[in-house]
C-alpha positions in Angstrom: 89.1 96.8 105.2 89.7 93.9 103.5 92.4 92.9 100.4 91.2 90.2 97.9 91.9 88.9 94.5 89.8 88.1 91.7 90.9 86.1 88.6 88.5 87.0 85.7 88.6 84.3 83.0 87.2 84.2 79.5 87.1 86.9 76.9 88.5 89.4 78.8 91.9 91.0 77.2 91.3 93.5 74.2 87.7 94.6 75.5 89.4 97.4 77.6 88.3 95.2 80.7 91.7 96.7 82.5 90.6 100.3 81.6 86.7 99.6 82.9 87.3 97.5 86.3 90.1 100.7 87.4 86.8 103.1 86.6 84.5 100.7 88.3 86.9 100.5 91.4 88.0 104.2 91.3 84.0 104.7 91.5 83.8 102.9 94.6 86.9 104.1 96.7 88.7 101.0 95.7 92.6 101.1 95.6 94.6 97.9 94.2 95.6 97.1 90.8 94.5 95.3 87.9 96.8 93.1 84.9 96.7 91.0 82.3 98.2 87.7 82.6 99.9 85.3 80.2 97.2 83.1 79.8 94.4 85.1 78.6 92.8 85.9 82.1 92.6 89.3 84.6 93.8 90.0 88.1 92.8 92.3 90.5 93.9 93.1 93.1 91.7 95.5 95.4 91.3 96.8 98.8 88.1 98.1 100.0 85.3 97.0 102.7 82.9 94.7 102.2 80.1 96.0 100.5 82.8 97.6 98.0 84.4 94.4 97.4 81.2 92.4 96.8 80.0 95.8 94.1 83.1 94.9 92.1 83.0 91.6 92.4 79.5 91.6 90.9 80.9 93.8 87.9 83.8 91.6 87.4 81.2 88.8 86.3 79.8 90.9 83.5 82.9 93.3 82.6 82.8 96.1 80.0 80.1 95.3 77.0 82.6 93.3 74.9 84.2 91.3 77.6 82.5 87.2 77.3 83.3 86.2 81.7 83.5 82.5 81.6 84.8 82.0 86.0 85.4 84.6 88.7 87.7 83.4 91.1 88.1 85.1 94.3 91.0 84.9 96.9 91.1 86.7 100.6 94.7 88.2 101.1 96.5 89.7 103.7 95.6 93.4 104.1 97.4 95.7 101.4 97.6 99.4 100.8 97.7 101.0 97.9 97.7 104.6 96.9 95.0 104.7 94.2 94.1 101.9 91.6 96.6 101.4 89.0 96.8 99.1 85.6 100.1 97.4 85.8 101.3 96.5 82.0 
């Protein structure tokens, strides 16, 4: 198990992109959470093995239909635990 973060920048707030990535992850037994920030990008934070990691990851670079994903930015972090995947407001 593994704890990354992924920065998700372009198009990306008001295309329910927060909603979609907590299904996505749900979906694959991922556990983190997911925000908007300030600037007009998405965080995630998610926990998961490898091969769960990298399947998110690959839907972060296309999003929900509406979402336009300019950069993906991922960061290893120390190992965190989360009960389930929540959207943090």
């Amino acid at each position: 198990m593994q704890t990354i973060s992924i920065l998700v920048k372009g198009r990306v707030q008001g295309v329910y992109y927060r909603q979609s990535a907590k299904e996505r992850a749900l979906s694959l037994n991922i556990t983190g959470t997911v925000r908007n920030l300030p600037g007009g990008d998405v965080e995630l934070i998610a926990t998961g093995d490898a091969a769960q990691l990298k399947d998110l990851i690959n839907w972060c670079r296309e999003g929900p239909p509406r979402a336009i994903v300019t950069e993906i930015k991922t960061n290893e972090l120390p190992l965190q635990t989360f009960s389930g995947f929540l959207i943090v407001r």
